[in-house]
C-alpha positions as CSV (number, residue, x, y, z in Angstrom):
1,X,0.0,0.0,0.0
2,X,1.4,3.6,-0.6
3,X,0.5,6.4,1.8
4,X,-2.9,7.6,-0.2
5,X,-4.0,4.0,0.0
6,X,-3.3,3.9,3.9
7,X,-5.0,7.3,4.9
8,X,-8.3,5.6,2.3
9,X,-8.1,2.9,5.2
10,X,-8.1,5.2,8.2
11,X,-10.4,7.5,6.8
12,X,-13.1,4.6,6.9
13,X,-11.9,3.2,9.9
14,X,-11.0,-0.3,8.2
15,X,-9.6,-2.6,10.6
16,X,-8.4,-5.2,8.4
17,X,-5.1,-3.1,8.3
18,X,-5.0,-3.2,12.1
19,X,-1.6,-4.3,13.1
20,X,-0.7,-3.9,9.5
21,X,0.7,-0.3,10.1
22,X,0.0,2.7,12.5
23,X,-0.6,6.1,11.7
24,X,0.7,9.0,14.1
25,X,-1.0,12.3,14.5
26,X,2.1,15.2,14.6
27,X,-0.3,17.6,16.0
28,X,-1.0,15.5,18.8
29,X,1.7,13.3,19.6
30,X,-0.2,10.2,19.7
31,X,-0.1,6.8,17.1
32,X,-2.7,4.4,16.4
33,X,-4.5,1.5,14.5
34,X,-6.6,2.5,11.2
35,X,-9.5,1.3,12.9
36,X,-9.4,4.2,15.6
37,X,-13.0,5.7,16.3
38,X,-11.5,9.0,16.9
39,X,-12.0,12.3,14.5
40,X,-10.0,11.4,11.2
41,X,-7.0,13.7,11.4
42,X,-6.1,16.2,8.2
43,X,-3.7,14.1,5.7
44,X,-1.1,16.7,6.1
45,X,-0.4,15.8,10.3
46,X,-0.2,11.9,9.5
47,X,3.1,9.6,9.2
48,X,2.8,6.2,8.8
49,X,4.7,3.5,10.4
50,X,5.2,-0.1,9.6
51,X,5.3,-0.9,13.3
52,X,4.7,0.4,16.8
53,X,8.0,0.5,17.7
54,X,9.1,2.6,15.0
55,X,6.2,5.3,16.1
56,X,7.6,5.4,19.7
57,X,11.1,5.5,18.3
58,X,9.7,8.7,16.8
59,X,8.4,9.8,20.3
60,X,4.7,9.2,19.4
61,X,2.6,7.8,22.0
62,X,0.0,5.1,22.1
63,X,-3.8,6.2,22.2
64,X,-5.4,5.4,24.9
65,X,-8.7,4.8,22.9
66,X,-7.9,2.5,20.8
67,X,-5.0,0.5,22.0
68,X,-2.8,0.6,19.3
69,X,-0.4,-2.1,21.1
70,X,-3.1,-5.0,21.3
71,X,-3.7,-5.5,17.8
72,X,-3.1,-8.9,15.9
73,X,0.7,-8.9,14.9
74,X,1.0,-8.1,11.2
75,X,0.5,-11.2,8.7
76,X,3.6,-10.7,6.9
77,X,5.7,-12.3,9.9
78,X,4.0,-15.6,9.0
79,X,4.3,-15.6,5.3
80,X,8.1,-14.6,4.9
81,X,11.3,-16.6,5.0
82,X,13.6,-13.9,5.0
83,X,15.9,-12.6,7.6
84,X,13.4,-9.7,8.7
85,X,10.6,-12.0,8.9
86,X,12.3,-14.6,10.8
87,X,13.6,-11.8,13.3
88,X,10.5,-10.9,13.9
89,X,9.1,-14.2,14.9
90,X,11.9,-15.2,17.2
91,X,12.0,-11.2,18.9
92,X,8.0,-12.0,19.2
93,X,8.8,-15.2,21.3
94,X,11.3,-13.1,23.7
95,X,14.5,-14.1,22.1
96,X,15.8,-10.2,22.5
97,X,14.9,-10.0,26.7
98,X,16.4,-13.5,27.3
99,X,19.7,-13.7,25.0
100,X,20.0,-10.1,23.9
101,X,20.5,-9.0,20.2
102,X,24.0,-11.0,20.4
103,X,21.9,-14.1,20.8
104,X,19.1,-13.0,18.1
105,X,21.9,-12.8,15.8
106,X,23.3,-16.0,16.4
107,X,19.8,-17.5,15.8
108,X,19.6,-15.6,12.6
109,X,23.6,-16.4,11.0
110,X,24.0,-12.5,10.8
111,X,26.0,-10.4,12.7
112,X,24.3,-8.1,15.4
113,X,25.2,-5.1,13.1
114,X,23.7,-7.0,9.9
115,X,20.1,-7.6,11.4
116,X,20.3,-4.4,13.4
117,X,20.7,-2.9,9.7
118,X,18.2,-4.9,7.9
119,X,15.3,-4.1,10.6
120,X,15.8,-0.5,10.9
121,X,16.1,-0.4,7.2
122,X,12.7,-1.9,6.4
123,X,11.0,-1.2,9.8
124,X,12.6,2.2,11.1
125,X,13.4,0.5,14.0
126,X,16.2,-2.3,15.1
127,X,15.4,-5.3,17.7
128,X,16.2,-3.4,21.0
129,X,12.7,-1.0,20.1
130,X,11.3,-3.6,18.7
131,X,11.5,-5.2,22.0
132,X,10.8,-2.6,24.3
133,X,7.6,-2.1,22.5
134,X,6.5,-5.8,23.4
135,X,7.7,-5.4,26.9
136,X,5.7,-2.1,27.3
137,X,2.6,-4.6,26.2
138,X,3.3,-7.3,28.6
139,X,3.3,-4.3,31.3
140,X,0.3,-3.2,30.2
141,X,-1.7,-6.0,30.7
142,X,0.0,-6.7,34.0
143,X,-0.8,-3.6,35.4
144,X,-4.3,-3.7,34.3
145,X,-5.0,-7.6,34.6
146,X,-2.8,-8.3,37.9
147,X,-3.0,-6.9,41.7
148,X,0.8,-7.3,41.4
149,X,3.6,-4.8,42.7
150,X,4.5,-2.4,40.2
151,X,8.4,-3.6,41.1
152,X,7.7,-6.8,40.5
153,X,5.9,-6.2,36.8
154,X,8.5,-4.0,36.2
155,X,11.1,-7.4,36.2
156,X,8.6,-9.9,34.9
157,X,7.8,-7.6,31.7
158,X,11.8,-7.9,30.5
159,X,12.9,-4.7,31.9
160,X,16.3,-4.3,33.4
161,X,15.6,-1.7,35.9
162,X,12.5,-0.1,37.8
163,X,13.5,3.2,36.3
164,X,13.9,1.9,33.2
165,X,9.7,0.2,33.6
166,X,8.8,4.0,34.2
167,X,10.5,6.3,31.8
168,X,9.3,3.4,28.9
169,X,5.7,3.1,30.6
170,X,5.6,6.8,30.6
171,X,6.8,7.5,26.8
172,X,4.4,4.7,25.5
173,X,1.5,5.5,27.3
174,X,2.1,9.2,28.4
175,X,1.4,8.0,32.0
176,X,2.8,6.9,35.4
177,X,2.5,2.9,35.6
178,X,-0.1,3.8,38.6
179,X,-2.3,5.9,36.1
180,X,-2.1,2.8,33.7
181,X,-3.3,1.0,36.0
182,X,-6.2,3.4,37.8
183,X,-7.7,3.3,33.5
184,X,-8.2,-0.2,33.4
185,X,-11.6,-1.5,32.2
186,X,-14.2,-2.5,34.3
187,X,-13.5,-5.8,34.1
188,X,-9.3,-5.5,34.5
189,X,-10.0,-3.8,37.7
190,X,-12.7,-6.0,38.7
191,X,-10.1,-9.3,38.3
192,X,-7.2,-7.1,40.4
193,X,-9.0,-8.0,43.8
194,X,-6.8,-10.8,44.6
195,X,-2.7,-9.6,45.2
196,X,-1.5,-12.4,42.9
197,X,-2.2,-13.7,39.4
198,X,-3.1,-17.2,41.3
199,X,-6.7,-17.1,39.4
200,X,-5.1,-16.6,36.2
201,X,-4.3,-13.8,33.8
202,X,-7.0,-12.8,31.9
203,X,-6.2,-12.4,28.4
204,X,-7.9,-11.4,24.8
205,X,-6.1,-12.6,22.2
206,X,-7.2,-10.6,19.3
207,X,-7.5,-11.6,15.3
208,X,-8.4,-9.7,12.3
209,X,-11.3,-10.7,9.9
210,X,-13.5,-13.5,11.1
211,X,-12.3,-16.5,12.9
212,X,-13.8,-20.4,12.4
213,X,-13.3,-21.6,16.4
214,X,-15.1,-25.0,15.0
215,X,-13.0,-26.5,12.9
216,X,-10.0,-25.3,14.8
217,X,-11.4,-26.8,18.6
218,X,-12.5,-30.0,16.5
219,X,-8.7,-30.5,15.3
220,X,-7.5,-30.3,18.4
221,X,-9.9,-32.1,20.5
222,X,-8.7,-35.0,17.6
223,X,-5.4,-34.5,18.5
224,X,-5.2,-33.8,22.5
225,X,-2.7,-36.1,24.3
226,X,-4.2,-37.6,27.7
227,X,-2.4,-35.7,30.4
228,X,-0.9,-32.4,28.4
229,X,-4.0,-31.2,27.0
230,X,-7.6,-31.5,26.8
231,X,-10.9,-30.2,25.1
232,X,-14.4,-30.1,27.1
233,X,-17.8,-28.9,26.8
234,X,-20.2,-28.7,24.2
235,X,-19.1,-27.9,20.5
236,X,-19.4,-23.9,20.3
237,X,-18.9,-23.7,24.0
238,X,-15.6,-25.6,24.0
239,X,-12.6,-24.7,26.5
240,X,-9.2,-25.9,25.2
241,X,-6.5,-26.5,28.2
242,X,-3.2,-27.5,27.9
243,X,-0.1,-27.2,30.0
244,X,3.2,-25.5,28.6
245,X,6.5,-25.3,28.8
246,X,8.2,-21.9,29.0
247,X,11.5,-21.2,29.0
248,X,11.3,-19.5,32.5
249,X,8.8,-21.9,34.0
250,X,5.4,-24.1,33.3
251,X,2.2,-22.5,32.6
252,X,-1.6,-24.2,32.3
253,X,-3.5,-22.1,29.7
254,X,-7.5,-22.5,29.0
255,X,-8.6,-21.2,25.6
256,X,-12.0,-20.0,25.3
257,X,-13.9,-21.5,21.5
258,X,-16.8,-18.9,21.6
259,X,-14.8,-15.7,20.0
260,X,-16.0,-12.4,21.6
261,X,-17.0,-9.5,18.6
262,X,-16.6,-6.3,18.9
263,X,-19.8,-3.7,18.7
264,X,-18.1,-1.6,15.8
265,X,-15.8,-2.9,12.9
266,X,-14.5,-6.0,12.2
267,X,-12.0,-8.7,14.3
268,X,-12.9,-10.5,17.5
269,X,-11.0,-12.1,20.3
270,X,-10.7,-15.3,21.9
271,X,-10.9,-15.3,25.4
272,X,-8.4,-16.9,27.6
273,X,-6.3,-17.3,30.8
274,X,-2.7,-18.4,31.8
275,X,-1.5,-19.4,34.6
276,X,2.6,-19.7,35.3
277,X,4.9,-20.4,37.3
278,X,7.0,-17.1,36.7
279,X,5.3,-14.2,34.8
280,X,8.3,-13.4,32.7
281,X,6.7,-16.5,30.7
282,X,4.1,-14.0,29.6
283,X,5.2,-12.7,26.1
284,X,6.1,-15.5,24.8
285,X,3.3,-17.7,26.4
286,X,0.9,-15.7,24.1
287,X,2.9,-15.7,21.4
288,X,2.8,-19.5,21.2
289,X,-0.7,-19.4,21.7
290,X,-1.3,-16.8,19.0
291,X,0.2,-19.5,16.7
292,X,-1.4,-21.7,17.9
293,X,-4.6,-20.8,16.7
294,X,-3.3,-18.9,13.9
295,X,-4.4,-15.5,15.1
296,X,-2.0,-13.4,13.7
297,X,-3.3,-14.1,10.0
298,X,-5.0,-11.9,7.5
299,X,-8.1,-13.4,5.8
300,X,-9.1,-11.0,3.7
301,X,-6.1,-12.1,1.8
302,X,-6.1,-15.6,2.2
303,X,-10.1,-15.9,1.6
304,X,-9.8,-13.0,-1.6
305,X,-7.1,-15.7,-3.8
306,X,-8.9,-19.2,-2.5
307,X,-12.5,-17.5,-3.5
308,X,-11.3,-16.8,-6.9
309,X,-10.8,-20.9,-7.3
310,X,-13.8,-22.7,-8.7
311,X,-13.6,-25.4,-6.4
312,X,-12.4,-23.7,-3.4
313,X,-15.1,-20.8,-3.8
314,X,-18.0,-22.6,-1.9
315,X,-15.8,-23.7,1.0
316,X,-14.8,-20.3,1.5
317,X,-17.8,-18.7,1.3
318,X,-19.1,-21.6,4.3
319,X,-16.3,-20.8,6.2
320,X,-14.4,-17.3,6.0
321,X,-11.8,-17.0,8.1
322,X,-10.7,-20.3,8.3
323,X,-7.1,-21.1,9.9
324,X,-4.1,-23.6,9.4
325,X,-3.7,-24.0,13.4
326,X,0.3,-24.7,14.4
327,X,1.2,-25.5,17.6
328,X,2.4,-24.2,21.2
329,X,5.6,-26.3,20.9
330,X,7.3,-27.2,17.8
331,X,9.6,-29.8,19.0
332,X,6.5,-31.3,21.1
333,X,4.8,-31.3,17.4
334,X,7.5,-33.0,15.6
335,X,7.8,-36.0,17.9
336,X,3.5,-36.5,17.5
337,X,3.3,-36.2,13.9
338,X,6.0,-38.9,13.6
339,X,4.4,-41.5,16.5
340,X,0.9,-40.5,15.9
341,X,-1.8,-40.2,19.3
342,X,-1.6,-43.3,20.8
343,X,2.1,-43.5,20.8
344,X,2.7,-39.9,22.0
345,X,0.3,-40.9,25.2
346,X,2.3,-43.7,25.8
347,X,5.4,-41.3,26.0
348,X,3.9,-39.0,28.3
349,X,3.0,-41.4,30.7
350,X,6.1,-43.0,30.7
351,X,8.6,-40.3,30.8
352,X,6.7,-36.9,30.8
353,X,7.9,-34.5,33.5
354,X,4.7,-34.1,36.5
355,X,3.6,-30.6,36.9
356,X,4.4,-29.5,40.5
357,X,0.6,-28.6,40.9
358,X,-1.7,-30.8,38.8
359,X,-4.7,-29.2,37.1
360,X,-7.8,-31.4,36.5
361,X,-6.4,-33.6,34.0
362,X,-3.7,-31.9,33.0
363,X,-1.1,-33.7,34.6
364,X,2.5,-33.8,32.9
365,X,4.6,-31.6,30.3
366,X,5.6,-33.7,27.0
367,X,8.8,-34.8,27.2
368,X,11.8,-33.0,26.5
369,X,13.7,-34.3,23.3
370,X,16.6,-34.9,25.3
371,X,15.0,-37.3,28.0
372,X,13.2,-39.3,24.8
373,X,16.4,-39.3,22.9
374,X,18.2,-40.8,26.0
375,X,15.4,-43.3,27.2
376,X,14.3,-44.7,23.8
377,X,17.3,-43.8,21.5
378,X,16.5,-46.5,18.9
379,X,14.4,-45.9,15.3
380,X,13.4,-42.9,13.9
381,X,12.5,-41.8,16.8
382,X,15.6,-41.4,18.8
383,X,16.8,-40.4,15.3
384,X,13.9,-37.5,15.8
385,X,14.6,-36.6,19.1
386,X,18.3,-36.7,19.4
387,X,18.5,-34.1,16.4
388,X,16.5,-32.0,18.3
389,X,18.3,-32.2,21.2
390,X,21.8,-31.9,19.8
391,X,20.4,-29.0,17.2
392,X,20.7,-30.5,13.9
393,X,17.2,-29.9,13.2
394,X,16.0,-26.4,14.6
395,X,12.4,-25.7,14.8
396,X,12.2,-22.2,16.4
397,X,10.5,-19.1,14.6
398,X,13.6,-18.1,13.3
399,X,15.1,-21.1,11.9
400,X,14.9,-21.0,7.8
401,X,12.2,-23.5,7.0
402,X,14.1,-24.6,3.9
403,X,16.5,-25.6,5.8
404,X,14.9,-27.6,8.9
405,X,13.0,-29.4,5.9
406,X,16.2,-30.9,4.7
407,X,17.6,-31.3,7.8
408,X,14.2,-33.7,9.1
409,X,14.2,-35.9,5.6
410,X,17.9,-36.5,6.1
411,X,17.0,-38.6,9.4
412,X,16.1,-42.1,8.9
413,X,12.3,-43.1,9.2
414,X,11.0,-39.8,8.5
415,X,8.9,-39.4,5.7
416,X,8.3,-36.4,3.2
417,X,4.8,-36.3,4.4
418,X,5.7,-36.1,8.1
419,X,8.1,-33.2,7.1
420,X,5.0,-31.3,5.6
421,X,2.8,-31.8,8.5
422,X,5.9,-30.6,10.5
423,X,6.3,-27.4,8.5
424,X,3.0,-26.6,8.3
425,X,2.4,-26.6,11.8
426,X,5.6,-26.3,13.8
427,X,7.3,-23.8,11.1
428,X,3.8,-21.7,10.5
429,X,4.1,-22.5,6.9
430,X,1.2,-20.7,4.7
431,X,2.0,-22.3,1.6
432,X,3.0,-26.3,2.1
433,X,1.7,-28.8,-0.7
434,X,2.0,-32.5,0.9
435,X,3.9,-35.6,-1.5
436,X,1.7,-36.1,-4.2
437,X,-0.7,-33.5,-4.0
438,X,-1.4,-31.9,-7.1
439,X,-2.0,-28.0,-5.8
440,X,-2.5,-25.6,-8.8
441,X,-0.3,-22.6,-8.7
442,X,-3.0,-20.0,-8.3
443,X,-3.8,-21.6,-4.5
444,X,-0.6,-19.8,-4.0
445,X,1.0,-18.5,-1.2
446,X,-1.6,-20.3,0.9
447,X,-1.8,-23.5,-0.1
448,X,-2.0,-24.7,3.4
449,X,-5.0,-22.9,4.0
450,X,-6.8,-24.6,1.2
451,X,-6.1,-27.8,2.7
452,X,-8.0,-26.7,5.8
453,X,-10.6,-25.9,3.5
454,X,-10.0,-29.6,1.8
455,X,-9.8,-31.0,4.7
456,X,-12.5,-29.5,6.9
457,X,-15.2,-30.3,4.2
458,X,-14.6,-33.9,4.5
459,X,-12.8,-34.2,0.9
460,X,-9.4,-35.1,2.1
461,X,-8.0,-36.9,5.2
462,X,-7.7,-35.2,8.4
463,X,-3.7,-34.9,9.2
């Protein structure tokens, strides 16, 4: 989109661009999402920005109306392979607050200077911003969600300093973290009656465009290993649990199916609430959870090219918004789409790690590669599992998903249809045709999605 094209979408409010870019008002100081119900300001005061981070950088502030730092995260991160988009997936998982932009490099196979470079250069802003900006969120929420200290949501947001928490807090949000706090909702201030998080954090986890819950909730109630996750109540009413491994601690989310809507334009959220062990978890807690369920993609675009498809059409016009669901933990992923439901039970009642505080019947974390690799280190898969362990096959955000292919059909036992399924769901792939499939071009770059469609309509097998 060029600049004309973007003040078209704020002019009429369109929230399909949400999170897409932010506009900044000069006159006022403040940026926000296109969809923002305030008084469309004169084309002459507005600057666009490709992220939040690069309007802070600028010394814009967020709007307190519409919340300009709890939109869906921009669509693009999902679909590209290149450096930028892999950086932002692993700095969206809290790779920057836990190994600095040293270890983001590493990740990457850039120097700190290169990446530095190539973000700033297509974002306007480099990974320390970009990251200060997705600690200011995480604050946000604790502040307005949680009865905790400010000192000690200063820490569990990523921060370095207390002093560090305010002077951000108050050049985000053009207030004290107190007044942040004393504007929640209703309902924030309303959960902040107990001192701790021990009821859970209450979350929205927003999406653009309209969201299937069904099909999504069916796949994984077919899926859901006895012990690590489950799916109850009625279909539409559906609560998904599961417990997680973090790299700070364990947490025990429940995911709500029944997406709220707003009143006024479009998007939604699904409701939901985490529990950990240690709240620096947070970020990348919902991160995983936002890939989860896919919530970060843009169906206008996906739906607008499968539409256009003769056979594809009615499927999409039964079900816009449908998502290619990935997963909450890629290596977790890996070892179930190669033993299958059954087997992967079997593994987590053998050698799965208890959870210090049960939760119903969420009982155990899956276990690590490293324990499987040393207890059953025979077949494909301790072939699997001691790759993952060891790091010949990566599946973080960042890895190059090109490259963690070849690296998973070079093990023995591990088929080129596994590998699909793997880079579909672990690697967030948009555009994976299985062995064999005969995909026409014009299904690109979202192939995977209309397999969902395929699939979810009963005219291929579910996998």
């Amino acid at each position: 989109m060029d600049e004309d094209s973007r003040y078209e979408a704020v002019r009429s409010r369109d929230a399909r661009f949400d999170g897409a870019f932010f506009f900044a008002v000069e006159t006022t100081g403040i940026y926000c999402r296109p969809s923002c119900p305030a008084v469309t300001p004169k084309r002459r005061n507005v600057r666009f920005f490709a992220t939040a981070a690069a309007a802070q950088g600028s010394g814009f502030r967020a709007c307190r109306r519409c919340r300009p730092d709890a939109v869906p995260g921009s669509a693009d991160w999902n679909v590209r392979a290149d450096v930028v988009g892999r950086a932002m997936r692993l700095i969206g998982d809290g790779v920057v607050d836990r190994e600095g932009v040293a270890g983001l490099a590493t990740r990457l196979g850039y120097s700190a200077r290169q990446v530095q470079r190539q973000l700033t250069a297509e974002l306007g802003a480099g990974p320390v911003a970009l990251a200060r900006a997705q600690r200011s969120h995480t604050a946000r929420i604790l502040l307005q969600t949680t009865g905790l200290p400010v000192t000690e949501i200063a820490f569990a947001s990523g921060f370095a300093s207390v002093r560090q928490f305010n002077d951000t807090i108050r050049a985000v949000y053009a207030a004290t973290p107190s007044e942040l706090r004393a504007a929640a909702p209703a309902g924030g201030r309303a959960s902040r009656r107990t001192p701790t998080p021990s009821a859970g954090i209450p979350l929205r986890l927003a999406h653009r465009g309209p969201y299937q819950a069904g099909p999504v909730f069916d796949l994984l109630q077919r899926e859901a290993v006895a012990g690590v996750e489950e799916v109850a109540g009625p279909p539409g009413r559906r609560v998904y649990r599961r417990a997680l491994r973090l790299p700070y601690g364990t947490g025990i989310v429940a995911v709500d199916e029944r997406p709220g809507t707003p009143r006024t334009g479009t998007g939604g959220w699904l409701d939901a609430r985490l529990h950990l062990t240690d709240l620096r978890d947070l970020t990348t807690a919902v991160q995983r959870l936002r890939r989860l369920f896919d919530l970060d993609a843009d169906p206008y675009a996906v739906d607008e090219r499968l539409g256009a498809d003769p056979r594809l059409a009615p499927l999409v016009a039964a079900r816009p918004g449908l998502r290619s669901p990935g997963t909450a933990d890629p290596e977790e992923l890996a070892v179930r789409a190669l033993v299958g439901r059954a087997e992967a039970e079997r593994l987590v009642e053998r050698y799965g790690k208890a959870l210090d505080a049960p939760c119903g019947s969420l009982t155990h974390l899956f276990p690590e590669p490293a324990v499987l690799a040393g207890a059953e280190p025979g077949g494909p898969l301790g072939a699997l599992t001691a790759a993952l362990a060891d790091g010949a096959v990566r599946l973080d955000p960042g890895v190059d998903r090109d490259d963690a292919q070849r690296a998973l059909l070079g093990l023995p036992g591990l088929d080129a249809r596994t590998a699909a399924v793997v880079r579909t769901r672990a690697l967030g792939d948009p555009d994976v045709a299985p062995p064999g499939a005969d995909l026409p071009d014009t299904w690109r770059p979202w192939r995977s999605y209309a397999l969902q469609h395929l699939r979810t309509a009963g005219e291929l097998e579910n996998r």
